[in-house]
C-alpha positions as CSV (number, residue, x, y, z in Angstrom):
1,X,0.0,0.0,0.0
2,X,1.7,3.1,-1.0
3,X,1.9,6.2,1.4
4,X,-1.5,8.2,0.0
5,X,-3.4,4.9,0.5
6,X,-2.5,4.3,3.4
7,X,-3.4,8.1,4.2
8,X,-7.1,7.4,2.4
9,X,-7.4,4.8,4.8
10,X,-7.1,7.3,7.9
11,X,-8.4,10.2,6.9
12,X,-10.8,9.5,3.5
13,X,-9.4,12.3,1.5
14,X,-6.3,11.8,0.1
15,X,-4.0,14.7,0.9
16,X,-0.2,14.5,1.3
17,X,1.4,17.2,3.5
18,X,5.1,15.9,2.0
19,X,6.2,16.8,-1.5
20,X,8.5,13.7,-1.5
21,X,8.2,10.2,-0.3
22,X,9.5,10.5,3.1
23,X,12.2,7.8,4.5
24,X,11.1,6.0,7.9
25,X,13.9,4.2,8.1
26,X,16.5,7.7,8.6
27,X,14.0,9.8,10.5
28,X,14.3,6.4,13.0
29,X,18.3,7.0,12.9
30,X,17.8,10.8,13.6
31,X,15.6,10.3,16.5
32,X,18.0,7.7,17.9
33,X,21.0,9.8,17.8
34,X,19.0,12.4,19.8
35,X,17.7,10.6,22.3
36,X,21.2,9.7,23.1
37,X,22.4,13.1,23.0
38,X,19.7,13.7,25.3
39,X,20.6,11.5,27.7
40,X,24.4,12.4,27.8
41,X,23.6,16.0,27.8
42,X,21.2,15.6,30.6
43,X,23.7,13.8,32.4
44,X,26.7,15.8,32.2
45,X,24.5,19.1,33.1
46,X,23.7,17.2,36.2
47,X,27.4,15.8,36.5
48,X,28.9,19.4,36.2
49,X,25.8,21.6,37.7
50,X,25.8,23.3,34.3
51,X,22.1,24.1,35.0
52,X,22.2,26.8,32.1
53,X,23.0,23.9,29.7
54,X,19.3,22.9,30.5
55,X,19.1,25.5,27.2
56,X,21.0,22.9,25.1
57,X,19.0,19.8,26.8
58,X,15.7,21.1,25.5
59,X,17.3,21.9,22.3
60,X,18.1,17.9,21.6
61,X,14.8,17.3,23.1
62,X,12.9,19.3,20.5
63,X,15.1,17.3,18.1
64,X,14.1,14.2,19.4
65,X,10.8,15.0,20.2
66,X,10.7,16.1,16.3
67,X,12.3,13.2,14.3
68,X,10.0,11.1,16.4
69,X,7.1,12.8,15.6
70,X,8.3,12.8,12.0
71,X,8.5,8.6,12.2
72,X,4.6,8.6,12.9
73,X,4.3,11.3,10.2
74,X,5.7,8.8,7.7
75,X,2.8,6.7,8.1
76,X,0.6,8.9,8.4
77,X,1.3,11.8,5.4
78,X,-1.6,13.5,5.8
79,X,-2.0,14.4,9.5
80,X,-1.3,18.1,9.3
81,X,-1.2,18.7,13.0
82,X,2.2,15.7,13.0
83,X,3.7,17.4,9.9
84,X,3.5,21.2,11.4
85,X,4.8,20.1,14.7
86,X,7.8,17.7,13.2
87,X,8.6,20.4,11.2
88,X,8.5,23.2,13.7
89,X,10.2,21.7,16.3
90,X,13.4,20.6,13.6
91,X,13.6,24.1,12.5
92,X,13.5,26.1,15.3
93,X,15.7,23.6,17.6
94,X,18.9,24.8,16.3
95,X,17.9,28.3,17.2
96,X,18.0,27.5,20.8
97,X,21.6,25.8,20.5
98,X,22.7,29.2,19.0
99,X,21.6,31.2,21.7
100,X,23.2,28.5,24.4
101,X,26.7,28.8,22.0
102,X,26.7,32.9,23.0
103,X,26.3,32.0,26.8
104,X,29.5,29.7,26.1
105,X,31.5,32.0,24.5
106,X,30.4,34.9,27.5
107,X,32.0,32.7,29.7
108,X,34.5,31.7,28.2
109,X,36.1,35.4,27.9
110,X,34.8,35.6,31.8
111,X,36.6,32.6,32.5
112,X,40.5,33.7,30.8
113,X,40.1,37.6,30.5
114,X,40.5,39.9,34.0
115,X,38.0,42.1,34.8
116,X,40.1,45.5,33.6
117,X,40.8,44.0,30.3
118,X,37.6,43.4,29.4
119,X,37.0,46.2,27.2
120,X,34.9,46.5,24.0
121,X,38.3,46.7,21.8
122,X,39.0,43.4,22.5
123,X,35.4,42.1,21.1
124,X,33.9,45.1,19.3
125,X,31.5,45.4,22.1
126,X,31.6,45.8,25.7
127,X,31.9,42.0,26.6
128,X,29.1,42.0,29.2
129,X,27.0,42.6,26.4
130,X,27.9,40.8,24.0
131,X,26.1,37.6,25.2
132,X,22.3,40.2,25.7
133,X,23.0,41.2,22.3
134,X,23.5,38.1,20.3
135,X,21.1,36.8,22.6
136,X,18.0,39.1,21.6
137,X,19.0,38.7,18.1
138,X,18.7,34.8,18.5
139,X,15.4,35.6,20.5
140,X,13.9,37.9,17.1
141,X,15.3,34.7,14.8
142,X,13.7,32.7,16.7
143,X,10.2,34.0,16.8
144,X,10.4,34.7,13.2
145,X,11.2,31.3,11.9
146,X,8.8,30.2,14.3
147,X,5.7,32.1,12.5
148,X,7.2,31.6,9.1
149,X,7.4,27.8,9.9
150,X,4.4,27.6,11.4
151,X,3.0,29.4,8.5
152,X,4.5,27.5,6.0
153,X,4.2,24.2,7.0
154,X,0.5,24.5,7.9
155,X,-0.6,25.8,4.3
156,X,-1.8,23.6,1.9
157,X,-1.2,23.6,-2.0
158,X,-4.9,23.4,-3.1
159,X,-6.0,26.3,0.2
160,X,-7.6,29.1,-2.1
161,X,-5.1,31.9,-0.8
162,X,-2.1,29.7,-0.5
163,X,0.0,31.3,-3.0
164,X,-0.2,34.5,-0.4
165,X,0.2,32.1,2.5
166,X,3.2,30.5,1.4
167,X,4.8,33.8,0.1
168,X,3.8,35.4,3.6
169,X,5.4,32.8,5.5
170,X,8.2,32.6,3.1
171,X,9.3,36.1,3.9
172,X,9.1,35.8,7.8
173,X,10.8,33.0,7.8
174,X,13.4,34.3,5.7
175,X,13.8,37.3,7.6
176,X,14.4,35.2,10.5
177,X,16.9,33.2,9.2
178,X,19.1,36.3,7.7
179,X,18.7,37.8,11.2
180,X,20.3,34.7,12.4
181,X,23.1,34.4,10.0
182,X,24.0,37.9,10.3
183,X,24.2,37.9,13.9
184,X,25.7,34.4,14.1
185,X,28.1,35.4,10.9
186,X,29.2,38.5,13.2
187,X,29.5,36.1,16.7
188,X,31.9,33.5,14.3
189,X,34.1,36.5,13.2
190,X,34.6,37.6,17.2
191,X,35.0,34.0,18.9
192,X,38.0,33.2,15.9
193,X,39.7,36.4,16.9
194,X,39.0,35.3,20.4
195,X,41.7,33.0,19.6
196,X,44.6,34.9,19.2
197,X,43.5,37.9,21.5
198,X,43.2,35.4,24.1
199,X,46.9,34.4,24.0
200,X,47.7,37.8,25.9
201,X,45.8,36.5,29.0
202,X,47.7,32.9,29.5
203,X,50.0,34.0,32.0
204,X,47.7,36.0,34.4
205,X,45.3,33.2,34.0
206,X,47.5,30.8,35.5
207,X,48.5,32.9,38.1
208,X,44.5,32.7,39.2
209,X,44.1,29.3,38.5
210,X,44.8,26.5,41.6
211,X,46.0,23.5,40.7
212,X,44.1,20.3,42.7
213,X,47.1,18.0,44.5
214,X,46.9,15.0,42.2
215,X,44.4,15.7,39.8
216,X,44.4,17.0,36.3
217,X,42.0,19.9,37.6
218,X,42.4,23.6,38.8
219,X,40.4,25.8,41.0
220,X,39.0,29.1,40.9
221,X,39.1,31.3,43.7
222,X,36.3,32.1,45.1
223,X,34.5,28.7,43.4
224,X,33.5,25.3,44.6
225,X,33.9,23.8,41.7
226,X,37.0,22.1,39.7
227,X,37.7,22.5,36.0
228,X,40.0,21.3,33.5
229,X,42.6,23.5,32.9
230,X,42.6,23.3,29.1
231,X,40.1,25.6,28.3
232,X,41.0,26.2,24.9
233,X,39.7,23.2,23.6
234,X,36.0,24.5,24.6
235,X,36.7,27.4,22.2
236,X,37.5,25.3,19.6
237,X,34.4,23.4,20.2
238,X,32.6,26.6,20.0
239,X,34.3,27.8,16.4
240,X,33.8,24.7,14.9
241,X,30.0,24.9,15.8
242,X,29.8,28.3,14.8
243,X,30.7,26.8,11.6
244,X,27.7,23.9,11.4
245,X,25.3,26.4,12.6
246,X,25.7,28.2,9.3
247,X,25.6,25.7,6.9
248,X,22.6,24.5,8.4
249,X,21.2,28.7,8.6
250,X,22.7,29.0,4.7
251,X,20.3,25.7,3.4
252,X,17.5,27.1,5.3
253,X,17.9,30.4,3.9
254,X,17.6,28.6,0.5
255,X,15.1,26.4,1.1
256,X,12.7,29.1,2.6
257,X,13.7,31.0,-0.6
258,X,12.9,28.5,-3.3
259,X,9.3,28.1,-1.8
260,X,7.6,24.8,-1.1
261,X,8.4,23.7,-4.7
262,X,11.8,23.9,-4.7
263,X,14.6,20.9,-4.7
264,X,15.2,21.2,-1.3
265,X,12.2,20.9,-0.7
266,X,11.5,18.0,-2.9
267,X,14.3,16.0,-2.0
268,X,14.6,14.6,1.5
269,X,18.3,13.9,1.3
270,X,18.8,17.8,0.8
271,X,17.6,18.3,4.8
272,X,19.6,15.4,6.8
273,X,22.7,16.1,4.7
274,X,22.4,20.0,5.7
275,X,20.5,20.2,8.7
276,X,20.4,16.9,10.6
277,X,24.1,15.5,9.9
278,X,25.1,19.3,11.2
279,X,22.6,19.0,14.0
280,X,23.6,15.7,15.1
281,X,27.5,16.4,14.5
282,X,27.1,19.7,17.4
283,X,25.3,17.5,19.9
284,X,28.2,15.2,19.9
285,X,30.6,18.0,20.0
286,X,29.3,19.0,23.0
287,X,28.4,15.6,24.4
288,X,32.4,14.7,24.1
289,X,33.5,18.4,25.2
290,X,31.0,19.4,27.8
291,X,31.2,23.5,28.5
292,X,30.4,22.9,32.5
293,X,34.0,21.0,33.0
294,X,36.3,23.9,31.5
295,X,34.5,27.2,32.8
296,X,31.5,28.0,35.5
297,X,27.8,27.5,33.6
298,X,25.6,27.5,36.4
299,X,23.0,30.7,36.0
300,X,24.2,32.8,38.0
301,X,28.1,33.9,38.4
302,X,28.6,34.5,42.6
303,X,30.3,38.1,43.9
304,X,32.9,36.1,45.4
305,X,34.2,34.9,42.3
306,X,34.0,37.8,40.3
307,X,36.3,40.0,42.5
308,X,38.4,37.5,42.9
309,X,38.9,37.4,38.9
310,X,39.4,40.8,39.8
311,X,42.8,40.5,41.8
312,X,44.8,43.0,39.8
313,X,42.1,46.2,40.4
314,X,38.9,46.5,39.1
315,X,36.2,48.3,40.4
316,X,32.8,47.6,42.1
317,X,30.4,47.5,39.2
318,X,33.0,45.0,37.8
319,X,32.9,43.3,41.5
320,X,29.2,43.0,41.1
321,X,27.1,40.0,40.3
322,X,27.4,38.8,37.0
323,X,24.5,36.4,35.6
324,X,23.5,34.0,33.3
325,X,24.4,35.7,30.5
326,X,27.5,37.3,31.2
């Protein structure tokens, strides 16, 4: 029985939501590879009390939650309420595990840089901002690609004001997605320069850091909690994700451009090689290089520790309580 029989069967009017014949068999992969994801990333935010990770954990969930959705959605091709929400929850997952990257990155340069070198010539911005900015950009991205998705996905070919529908949604979407390759184009360029402006702090950054008797670990002052020392690896991590998030942004920048008859659209391979493989790829990344064992994720940053990543002179608003986003 092919797939619009089998959707006859259920619903009595044959309507297919898909403008391919969808593959159960690598939506089954996807959803497996997430669900593991979950799991490790659940676990290592627990391990690490990386409780702002709990961004990243719903992130994989959504993916999960999504390619799972999308397995009963295989079967079933023309149940619009499983189509929309497969496909809205795949598209806008990757939105959150931008915004979590910019928390990374924020404290990262909290983590090596001293308070009175934290200036905005050494990111372009003052650097307690540049996590709120990015941030709210990823925020408007988000809520854009969510109406354009929602909008999209939801509209059928043969509605009588489709055409405007699908242009409509087309747009927002699109919007949203150049919002988020702009701003995350922009993030890219400052984390690799990160790298070699960062080289300048080494030494002082040892000088803070307390090695543990007998373990490969260092402490902060003014922290209870032990890190590895070799935080740079953490910004590699970040850089090379940087990097998957915008080849998956650039093909759906394309495939919101091309419309709903487009090859991307019309060819399932197009999505898991550009969105999925790069999806799945970042969750590993992460699962193998978790952000709470190099620098301090929980949501809020304590006074304590921030003057004492103050020791050579900064002043009280520096002093003050940094949070979640700094």
């Amino acid at each position: 029985m092919s797939l619009l029989e089998r959707a006859a069967s259920f619903h009595g009017d044959v309507k297919d939501w898909y403008s391919y014949e969808p593959v159960t068999g690598v939506a089954v992969a996807a959803c497996a590879c997430f669900a593991v994801g979950l799991v490790v990333h659940l676990w290592q935010m627990i391990r690490h009390k990386a409780w702002i990770w709990c961004v990243m954990v719903i992130a994989v969930a959504m993916e999960c939650f999504g390619y799972g959705i999308r397995i009963a959605s295989t079967h079933d091709v023309a149940s619009k309420p499983k189509f929309v929400a497969q496909y809205v929850l795949i598209v806008l997952a990757p939105v959150l595990m931008t915004g979590i990257i910019y928390v990374v990155f924020g404290r990262i340069v909290f983590h090596v840089v001293p308070a009175e070198s934290r200036t905005a010539k050494l990111l372009w911005a003052p650097p307690r901002w540049i996590t709120p900015i990015f941030v709210g950009c990823d925020v408007v991205a988000l809520l854009l690609q969510l109406v354009g998705a929602v909008m999209i996905a939801g509209t059928s070919p043969t509605d009588t004001d489709a055409k405007d529908k699908l242009k409509r949604g087309k747009d927002i979407a699109l919007a949203g997605v150049t919002v988020q390759i702009v701003g995350f184009g922009l993030f890219s360029v400052i984390a690799a320069r990160f790298h070699f402006t960062s080289k300048h702090f080494k030494d002082d950054l040892q000088k803070r850091l307390q090695p543990v008797p007998g373990e490969k670990m260092v402490t902060v002052p003014g922290l209870d909690r032990k890190f590895r020392p070799n935080w740079e690896v953490l910004l590699y991590a970040v850089n090379l994700s940087c990097a998957l998030i915008l080849v998956r942004s650039i093909y759906r920048e394309i495939e919101f451009g091309e419309g709903k008859t487009g090859y991307s659209n019309t060819h399932e391979w197009v999505q898991y090689c550009f969105d999925t493989i790069p999806m799945v790829m970042l969750t590993l990344l992460y699962a193998i290089f978790p952000p709470g064992r190099y620098v301090q994720m929980s949501f809020k940053q304590t006074k304590g520790a921030a003057q004492a990543r103050s020791l050579n002179g900064s002043s009280d608003v520096e002093a003050a309580p940094i949070q979640g986003a700094a």
